[in-house]
Structures are given as structure tokens and as C-alpha cells.
C-alpha positions in Angstrom: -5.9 36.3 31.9 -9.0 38.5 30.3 -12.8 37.8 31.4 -13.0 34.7 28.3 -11.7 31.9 30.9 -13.9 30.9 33.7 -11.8 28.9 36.7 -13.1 26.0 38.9 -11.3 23.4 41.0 -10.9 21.3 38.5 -12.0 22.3 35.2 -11.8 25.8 32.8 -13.7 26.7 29.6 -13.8 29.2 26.9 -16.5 29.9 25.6 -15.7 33.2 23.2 -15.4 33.6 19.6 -12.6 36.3 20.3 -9.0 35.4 21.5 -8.2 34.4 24.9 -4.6 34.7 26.6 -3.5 32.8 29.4 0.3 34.1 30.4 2.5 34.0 33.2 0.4 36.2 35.7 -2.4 33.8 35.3 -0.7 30.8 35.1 -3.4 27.8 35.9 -2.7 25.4 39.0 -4.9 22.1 39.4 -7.6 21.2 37.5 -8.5 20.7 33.5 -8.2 23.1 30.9 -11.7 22.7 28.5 -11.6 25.1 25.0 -14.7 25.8 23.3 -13.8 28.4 20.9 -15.8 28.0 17.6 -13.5 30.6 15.2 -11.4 31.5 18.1 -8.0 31.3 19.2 -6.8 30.4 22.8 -2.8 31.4 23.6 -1.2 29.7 25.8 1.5 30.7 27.5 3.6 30.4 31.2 4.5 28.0 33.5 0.8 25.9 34.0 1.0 23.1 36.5 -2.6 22.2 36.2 -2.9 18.2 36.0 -5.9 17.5 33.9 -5.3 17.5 30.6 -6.7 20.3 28.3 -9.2 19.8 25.9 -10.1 21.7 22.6 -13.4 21.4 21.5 -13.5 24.0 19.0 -11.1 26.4 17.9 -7.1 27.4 17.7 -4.9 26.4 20.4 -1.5 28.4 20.3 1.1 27.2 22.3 3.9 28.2 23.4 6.8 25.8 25.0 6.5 25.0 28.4 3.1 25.9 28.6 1.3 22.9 27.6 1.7 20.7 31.2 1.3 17.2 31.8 -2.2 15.4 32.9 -2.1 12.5 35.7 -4.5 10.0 33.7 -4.9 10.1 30.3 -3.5 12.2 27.2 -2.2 15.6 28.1 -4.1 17.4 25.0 -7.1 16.4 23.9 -8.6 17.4 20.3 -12.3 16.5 21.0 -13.5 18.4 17.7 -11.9 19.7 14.7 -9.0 21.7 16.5 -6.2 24.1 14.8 -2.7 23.7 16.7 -0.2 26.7 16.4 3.1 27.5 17.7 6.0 29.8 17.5 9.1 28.8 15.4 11.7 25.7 17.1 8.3 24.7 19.0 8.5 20.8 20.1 5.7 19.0 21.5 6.4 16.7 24.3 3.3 15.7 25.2 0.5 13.4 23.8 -2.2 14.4 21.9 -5.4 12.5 21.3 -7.4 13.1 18.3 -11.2 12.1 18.4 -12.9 10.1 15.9 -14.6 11.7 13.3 -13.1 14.8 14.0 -9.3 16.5 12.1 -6.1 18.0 13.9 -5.1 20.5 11.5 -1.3 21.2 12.7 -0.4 24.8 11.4 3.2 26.2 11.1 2.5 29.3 10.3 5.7 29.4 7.9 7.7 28.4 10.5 9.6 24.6 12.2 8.1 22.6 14.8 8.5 19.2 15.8 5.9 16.9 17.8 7.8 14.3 19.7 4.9 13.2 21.6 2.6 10.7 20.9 -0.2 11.4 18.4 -3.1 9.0 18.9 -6.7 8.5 18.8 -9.3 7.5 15.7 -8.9 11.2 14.2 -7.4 12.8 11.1 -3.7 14.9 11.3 -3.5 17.7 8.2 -0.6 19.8 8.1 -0.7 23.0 6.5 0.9 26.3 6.1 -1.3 29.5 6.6 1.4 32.1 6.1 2.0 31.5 3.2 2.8 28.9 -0.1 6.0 29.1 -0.7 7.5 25.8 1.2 8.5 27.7 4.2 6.4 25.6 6.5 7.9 22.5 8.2 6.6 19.6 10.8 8.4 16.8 11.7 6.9 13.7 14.0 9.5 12.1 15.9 7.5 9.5 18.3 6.0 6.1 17.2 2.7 7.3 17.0 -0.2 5.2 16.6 -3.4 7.9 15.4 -5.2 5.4 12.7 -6.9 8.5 10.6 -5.8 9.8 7.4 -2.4 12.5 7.2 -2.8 14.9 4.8 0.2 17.8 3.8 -1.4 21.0 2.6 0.3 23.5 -0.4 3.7 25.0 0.5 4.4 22.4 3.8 6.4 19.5 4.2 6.2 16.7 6.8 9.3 15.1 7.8 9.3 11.6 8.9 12.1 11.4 11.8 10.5 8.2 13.1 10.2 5.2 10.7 7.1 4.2 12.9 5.6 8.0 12.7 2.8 7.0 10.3 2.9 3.2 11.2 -1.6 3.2 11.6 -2.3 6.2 9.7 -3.2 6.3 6.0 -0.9 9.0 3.9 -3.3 10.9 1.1 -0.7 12.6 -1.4 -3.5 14.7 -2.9 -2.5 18.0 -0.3 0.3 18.9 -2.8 2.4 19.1 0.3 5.5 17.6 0.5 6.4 14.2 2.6 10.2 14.0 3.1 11.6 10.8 5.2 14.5 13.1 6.4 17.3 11.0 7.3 15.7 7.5 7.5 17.0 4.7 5.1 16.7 1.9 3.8 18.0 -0.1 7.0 15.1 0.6 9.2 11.4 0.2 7.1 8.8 3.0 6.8 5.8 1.9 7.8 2.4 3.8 6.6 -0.8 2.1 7.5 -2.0 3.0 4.0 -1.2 5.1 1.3 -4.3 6.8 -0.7 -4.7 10.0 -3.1 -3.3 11.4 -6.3 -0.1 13.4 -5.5 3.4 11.7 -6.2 5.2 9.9 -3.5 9.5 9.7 -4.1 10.9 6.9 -2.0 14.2 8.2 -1.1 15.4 10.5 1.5 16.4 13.9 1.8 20.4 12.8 0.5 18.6 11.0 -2.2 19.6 7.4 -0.4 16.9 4.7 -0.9 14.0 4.1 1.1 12.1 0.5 2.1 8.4 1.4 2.3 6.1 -1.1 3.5 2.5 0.1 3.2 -1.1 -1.4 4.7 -0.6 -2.0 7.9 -3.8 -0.6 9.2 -6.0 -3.3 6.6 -7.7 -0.8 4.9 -8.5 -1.0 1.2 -7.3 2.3 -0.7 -6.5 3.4 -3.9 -3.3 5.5 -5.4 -3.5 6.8 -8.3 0.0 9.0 -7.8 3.5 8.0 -8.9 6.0 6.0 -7.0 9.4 7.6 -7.9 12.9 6.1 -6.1 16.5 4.8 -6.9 16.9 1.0 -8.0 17.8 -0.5 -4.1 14.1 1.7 -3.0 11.8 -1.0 -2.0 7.8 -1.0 -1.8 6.0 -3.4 0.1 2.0 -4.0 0.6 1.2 -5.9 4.3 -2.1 -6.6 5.5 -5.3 -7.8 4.7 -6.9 -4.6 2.8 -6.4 -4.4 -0.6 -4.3 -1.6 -2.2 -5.4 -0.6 -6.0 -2.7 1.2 -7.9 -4.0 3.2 -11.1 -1.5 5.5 -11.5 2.1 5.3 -13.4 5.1 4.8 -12.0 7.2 4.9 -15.1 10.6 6.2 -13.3 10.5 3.8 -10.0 12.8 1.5 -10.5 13.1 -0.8 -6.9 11.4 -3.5 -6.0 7.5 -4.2 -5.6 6.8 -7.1 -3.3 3.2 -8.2 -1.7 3.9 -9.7 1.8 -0.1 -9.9 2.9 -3.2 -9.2 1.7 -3.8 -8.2 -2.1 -2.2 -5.4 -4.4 -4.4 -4.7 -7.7 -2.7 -3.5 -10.4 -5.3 -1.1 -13.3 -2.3 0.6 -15.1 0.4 -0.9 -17.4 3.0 0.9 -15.5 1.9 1.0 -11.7 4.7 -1.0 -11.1 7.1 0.9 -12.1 9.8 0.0 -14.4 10.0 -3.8 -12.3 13.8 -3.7 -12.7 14.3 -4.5 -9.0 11.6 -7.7 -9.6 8.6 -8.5 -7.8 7.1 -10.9 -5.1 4.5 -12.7 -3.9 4.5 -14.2 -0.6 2.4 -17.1 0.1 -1.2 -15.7 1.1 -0.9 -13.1 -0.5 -2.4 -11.6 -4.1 -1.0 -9.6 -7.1 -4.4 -8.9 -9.3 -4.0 -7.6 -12.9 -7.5 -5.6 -13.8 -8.6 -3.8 -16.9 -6.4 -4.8 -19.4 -3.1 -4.3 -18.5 0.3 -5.2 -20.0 2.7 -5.4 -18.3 6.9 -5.3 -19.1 9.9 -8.1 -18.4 10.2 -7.8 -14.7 10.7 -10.9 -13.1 7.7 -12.0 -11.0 8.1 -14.7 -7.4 5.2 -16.3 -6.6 4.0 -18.3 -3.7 1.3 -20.0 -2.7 -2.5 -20.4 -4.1 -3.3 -16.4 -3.3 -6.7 -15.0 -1.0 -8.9 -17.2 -0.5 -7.6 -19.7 -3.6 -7.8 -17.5 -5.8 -4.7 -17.3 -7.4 -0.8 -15.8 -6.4 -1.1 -14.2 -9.6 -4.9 -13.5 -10.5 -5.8 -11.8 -13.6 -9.6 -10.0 -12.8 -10.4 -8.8 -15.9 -9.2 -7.6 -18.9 -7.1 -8.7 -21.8 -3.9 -8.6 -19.7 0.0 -10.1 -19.8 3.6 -10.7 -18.2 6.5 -10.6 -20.2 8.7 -11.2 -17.8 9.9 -14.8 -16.2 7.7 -16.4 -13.6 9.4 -18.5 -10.9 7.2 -20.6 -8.4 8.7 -20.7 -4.8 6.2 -22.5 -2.8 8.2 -24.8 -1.0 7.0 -27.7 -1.1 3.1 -26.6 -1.9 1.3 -25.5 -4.9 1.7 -21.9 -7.1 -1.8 -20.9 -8.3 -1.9 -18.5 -11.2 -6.0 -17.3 -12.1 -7.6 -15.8 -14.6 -11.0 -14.7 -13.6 -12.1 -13.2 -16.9 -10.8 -12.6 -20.5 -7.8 -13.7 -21.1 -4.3 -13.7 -19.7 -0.8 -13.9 -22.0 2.4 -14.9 -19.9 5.3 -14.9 -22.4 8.9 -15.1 -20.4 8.3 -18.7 -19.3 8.0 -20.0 -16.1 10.2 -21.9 -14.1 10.8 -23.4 -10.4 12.3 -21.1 -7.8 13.2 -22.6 -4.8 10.3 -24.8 -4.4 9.0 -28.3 -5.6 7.2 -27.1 -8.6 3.6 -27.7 -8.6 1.7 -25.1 -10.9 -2.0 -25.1 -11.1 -3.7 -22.5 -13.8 -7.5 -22.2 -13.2 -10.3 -19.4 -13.3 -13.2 -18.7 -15.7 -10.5 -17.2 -18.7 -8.2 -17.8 -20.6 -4.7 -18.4 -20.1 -2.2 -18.6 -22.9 1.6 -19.3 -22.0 3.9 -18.5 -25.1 7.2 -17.8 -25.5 9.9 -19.8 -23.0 6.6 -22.2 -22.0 7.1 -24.4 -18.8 10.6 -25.0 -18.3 11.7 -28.7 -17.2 12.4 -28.0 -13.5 8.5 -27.3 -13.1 7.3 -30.8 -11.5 3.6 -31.0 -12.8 1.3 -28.7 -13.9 -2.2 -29.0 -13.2 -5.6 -26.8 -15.6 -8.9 -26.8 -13.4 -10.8 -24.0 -14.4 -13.8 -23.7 -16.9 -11.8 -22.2 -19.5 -8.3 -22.5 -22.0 -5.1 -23.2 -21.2 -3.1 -22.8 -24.5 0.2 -23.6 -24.6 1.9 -22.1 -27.8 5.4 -22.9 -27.0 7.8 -26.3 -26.7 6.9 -26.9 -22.9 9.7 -28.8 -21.6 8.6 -29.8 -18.1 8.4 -34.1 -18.0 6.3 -33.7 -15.5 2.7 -34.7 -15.7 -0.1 -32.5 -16.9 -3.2 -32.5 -15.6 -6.7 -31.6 -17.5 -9.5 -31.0 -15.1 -13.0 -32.2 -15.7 -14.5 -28.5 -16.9 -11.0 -27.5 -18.0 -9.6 -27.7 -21.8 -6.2 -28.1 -23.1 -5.0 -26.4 -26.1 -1.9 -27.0 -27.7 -1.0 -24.2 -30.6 -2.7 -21.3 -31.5 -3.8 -23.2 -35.6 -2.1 -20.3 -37.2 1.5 -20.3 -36.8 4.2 -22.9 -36.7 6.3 -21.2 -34.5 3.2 -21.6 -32.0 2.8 -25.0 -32.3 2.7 -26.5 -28.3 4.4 -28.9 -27.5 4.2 -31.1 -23.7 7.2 -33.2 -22.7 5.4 -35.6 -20.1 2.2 -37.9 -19.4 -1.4 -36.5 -19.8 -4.2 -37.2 -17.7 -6.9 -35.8 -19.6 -10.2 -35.7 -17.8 -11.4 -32.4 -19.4 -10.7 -32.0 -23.1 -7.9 -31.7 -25.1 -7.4 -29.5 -28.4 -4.7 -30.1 -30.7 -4.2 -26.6 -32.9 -1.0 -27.6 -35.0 0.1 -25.9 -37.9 -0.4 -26.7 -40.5 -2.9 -28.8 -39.6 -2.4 -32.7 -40.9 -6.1 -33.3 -40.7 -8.7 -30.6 -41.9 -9.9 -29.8 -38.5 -8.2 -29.8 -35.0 -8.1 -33.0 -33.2 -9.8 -33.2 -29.5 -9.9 -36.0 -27.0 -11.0 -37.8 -25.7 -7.7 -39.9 -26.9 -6.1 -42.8 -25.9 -4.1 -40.6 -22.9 -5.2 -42.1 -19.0 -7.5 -40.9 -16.9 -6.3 -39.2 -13.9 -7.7 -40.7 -10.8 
């Protein structure tokens, strides 16, 4: 060891701009090891048995294996400011690591393979990169469940491997590094978990044989937006958990597995964010698929259950002139299936229908809701309009159920224009609200509203 290091009882620091070595002749016994090394690099190397964890303050720590020992109390390596790690090809880290908040582990690989099967943890940011070069030579893989909540980025010409499904479990992915994040051989049968997913790069949910990967993403409640593309074989599946809301703007026009929203709320600003939805999608109960800015959306078949965040709606159209072509199915048990429209005005053509619960559809919000095509099928029980705005059914609605007109809501049945349009309800109406009849061709020169002889709804 050179004149950069400065020994105590229990504590070392650096303090040099220059490189330090610390080898096998001056291998470090008791004590903490403390780097402050602003554009410096610290090596070390040999058997060190000292017990109190090193810290890097500033700097590149180099590694090599064995050298790195483990402390008493507390995480064996410590990045306390924005910290490089190196290493020397086949390098594993054993130990854990603890990343400081505010502050960014940049993990280099220097064109070369490392693994970290230790546990990463801490408030602080991982990026991976590759100084040697760009070529895709570079390669870090995290085998530990680790539970670091910042954001993972993958620089140019590296790839991350996922060997754990649990690897990323807190931490929000950002595709925009251009790097490459390969789930090795995990599958389908054990769930990736990324606390969030952010950035503009392209994400492929399959593994490195091309098998099918179930993503479940938001675990760590933060709100993000992607604006990549999902990509992934028909049994891939993508799942949004927690409370934070996940925006999707980009297109996913070749995913073709299933979307499903288990918690919290996944907002949907492009056409083909979803992918092409032949795998289907869900809505648990609690949960929120929003449709913003306009947005028209394909045939996929669409679950929904319950009455959405907060009320506001399963299926909640936010703004926009939006629509689902495909079939709706309400699976609430035996509770209610709220579909919103906040704004504007939402079209849902492929009819809906009960699921596997009792029924009972409520359609609210300040917009506009038309339901054309298949309409409400018979096996929906009632269907109840409270909002401020339309409800216009343009097709033969066969559900003998009763409808229910709110007391700020209207009722339109037919669009006035065509015949093939002209709405239709099977059951009783309790019309507190207002009721428009729109029938073509008309039989009186303007459309009939209520109030009409049809009873009040107590």
C-alpha cells in the first residue's frame, strides 16, 4: 500500500485524486475502510479481514474477489456518494451493498461478466454501463432478492440479466439507457416483479429461449410513465400492482399477452398501448383502467370489477373522444361494475355481458356514454345512469332487468338518424332524470322526452 491510505484502529481514508492499491502485502486487519476519492480509483485487492464495512464516498472502487470482507453490523459496502464499482471478468459479489439516497451506483463491466449475488439495498439509484466499449460485450447479472427502491438504468452496449425474479422487486426499470434487460432463464412460472417501469426504450417480455414471461409491475406505488414498447409471445403476461398510477403512451403494436390491473390505476394515452389485447384484459376490483386523449381502442375482450379508485369507475374514460370494440364482461360478484366517463364522450360497441358475477352495471361521469353494437345482453341484472350527462343506447338492449335514470342523468334511446340505431330496453324504467326517445324515423316531428308515464324509482 502507497502513501494515499492513512491506517487507524478502526477506520481508513483516501483522500487522493490519483489511484490507490491495497494488495496482499498490505492487506487491512480490523477496523473500517472509508474512500474519498473524487475522480480517483481505489484497487482492492488480497485477503482483508478488517470488520467494518467500507465506504465509498467518492470515486472508483475496483475489486477484486476475495478482497471485499464482511462487516460485523451493517452492510459490508457502503456507497455514501455517487460511487463507480469495477471488477475483473467472472467477478461475483457476495456481499451487500447499500446505496445512499440521493446519490447513483454506477456498476461498470468494463466489457467483461460479473454477477452480484448480494443484496443491493438502500434509497439509491443502480446504472449499469460498459466503459470499454459499445459493442454488447458488457454483462451484469443480480442474483439476490434485492430490495434498493431507486431507479435501474442499462447504459449503450450492456445487458442486465435478471437471475432472480425478485432482483428489481422495489426498484423502478427506465428503458431509456439503450441497454439491454434480458430475464435470462426465468419464466413464466415464477412472476418478475419491477417496482416500476419508466422511460422510452422497448422492453420484450420473453426470456433469453424466447419462452414467455409474467411481468407484474408497480410494486413500489410510484406513478411513472412508459412511453416504450411492450413486445412478447401470446402466453407473456403484464400486470400493474399497487397504488401509483402507471401511464402508458407508447405502442405496443406486436405484444400480444395479456394486460391485467390487479391494484391501483393503469392510464392508457395511445390507441395501441395495449398491445394487440389478443390475450384479453382485466380489472380487478379496486383497481382502474383510464382511457385519456382520445383513444380507440381494438376487440380485445375487457373483465371488469368493481366501482374503480375512489368510485370512479373500473373502466374510466378521462378525456377524449375514446372507445372499446371489444366485449365487456362485469365480474363483480355479487357487487356493482362502474364504467365512467369523465369528459367527452365514450363509444363501447362489442356489448356487454355478465361474467361471473350478479350483474349490476352503473354508467356515470360528466360525458357521454354511447353503447352500440351487441348493447346490454340479457344476463346483465339492472343497469343503473347517475351521472350529469348521456347515456345513449343505439342498439336492441336485451337485459329485462330494470333501468335506472338518475336525477341529473338522461337516457337516450337512438342516435335520430339511423334505423339500425334505434335503442331498444327490454325491462321496467324508473326514470327520475329524463328520458330521450331518438327513433328513426321519427313518428312525431321532434323527439319525445319524459317525463312519461314510467314509475319513479324510490
Amino acid at each position: 500500500m502507497g502513501g494515499w491510505l492513512a491506517a487507524s484502529e478502526r477506520r481508513l481514508a483516501g483522500h487522493r485524486r490519483g489511484g490507490a492499491t491495497l494488495n496482499d502485502s498490505a492487506a487491512l486487519i480490523g477496523g473500517e475502510l472509508v474512500a474519498n476519492l473524487p475522480g480517483g480509483i481505489l484497487f482492492l485487492n488480497g485477503s482483508n479481514t478488517y470488520n467494518g464495512g467500507t465506504t465509498v464516498n467518492n470515486g472508483t472502487l475496483e475489486i477484486a474477489d476475495g478482497a471485499l470482507p464482511g462487516a460485523t453490523a451493517g452492510p459490508d459496502l457502503t456507497f455514501a456518494g455517487n460511487g463507480v464499482l469495477q471488477w475483473a471478468s467472472g467477478f461475483d459479489l457476495t456481499r451487500s451493498t447499500y446505496v445512499c439516497a440521493g446519490y447513483t451506483l454506477t456498476a461498470d463491466s468494463q466489457s467483461t461478466s460479473a454477477e452480484l449475488s448480494g443484496v443491493l439495498s438502500g434509497p439509491g439509484n443502480l446504472t449499469v454501463i460498459d466503459s470499454g466499449n459499445t459493442s454488447g460485450s458488457g454483462a451484469l447479472a443480480l442474483d439476490a432478492e434485492n430490495t434498493f427502491t431507486g431507479v435501474t438504468t442499462v447504459g449503450t452496449g450492456e445487458t442486465l440479466t435478471l437471475m432472480d425474479p425478485l432482483a428489481l422487486q422495489d426498484s423502478t426499470f427506465d428503458t431509456s439507457g439503450l441497454g439491454a434487460l434480458s430475464f435470462g432463464t426465468l419464466s413464466s412460472l415464477n412472476p418478475v416483479e419491477l417496482g416500476g417501469l419508466q422511460g422510452s426504450g422497448s422492453l420484450s417480455l420473453a426470456n433469453a429461449s424466447s419462452s414467455p414471461i409474467a411481468l407484474t409491475v408497480g410494486g413500489n406505488n410510484t406513478d411513472t410513465t412508459f412511453s416504450g414498447a411492450l413486445s412478447g409471445v401470446l402466453q407473456s403476461s403484464f400486470d400493474k400492482v399497487g397504488i401509483g398510477t402507471l401511464t402508458l403512451t407508447g405502442a405496443s403494436r406486436t405484444y400480444t399477452g395479456s394486460i391485467s390491473v390487479s391494484a391501483g390505476i393503469l392510464n392508457v394515452q395511445n390507441s395501441s398501448a395495449l398491445g394487440t389485447m389478443a390475450g384479453g384484459v382485466s380489472v380487478s376490483d379496486g383497481a382502474a383502467l383510464q382511457l385519456q386523449r382520445g383513444v380507440t381502442m381494438g376487440a380485445g375482450s375487457l373483465s371488469l370489477a368493481g366501482t374503480g379508485v375512489g368510485g370512479g369507475g373500473a373502466l374510466e374514460s378521462v378525456s377524449g373522444i375514446s372507445s372499446w370494440a371489444g366485449p365487456i364482461y362485469l365480474n363483480s360478484g355479487s357487487g356493482i361494475t362502474r364504467i365512467n366517463c369523465d369528459a367527452d364522450t365514450l363509444t363501447l360497441s362489442g356489448g356487454i355481458q355478465n361474467g361471473s358475477g350478479s350483474g349490476h352495471l352503473t354508467i356515470g361521469g360528466l360525458g357521454n356514454v354511447t353503447v352500440a353494437g351487441s348493447g346490454v345482453a340479457a344476463s346483465v341484472a339492472d343497469l343503473t345512469e347517475d351521472g350529469s350527462g348521456t347515456l345513449a343506447l343505439l342498439a336492441a338492449n336485451s337485459s329485462i332487468g330494470n333501468t335506472y335514470i338518475g336525477t341529473t342523468a338522461t337516457l337516450q334511446l337512438g342516435d335520430g338518424i339511423n334505423s339500425a340505431n334505434n335503442g331498444t330496453v327490454a325491462g321496467p324504467v324508473f326514470d327520475n332524470g329524463r328520458l330521450v326517445f331518438a327513433i328513426f324515423p321519427a313518428c312525431l316531428p321532434t323527439c319525445l322526452e319524459a317525463p312519461f308515464p314510467v314509475p319513479g324509482r324510490s
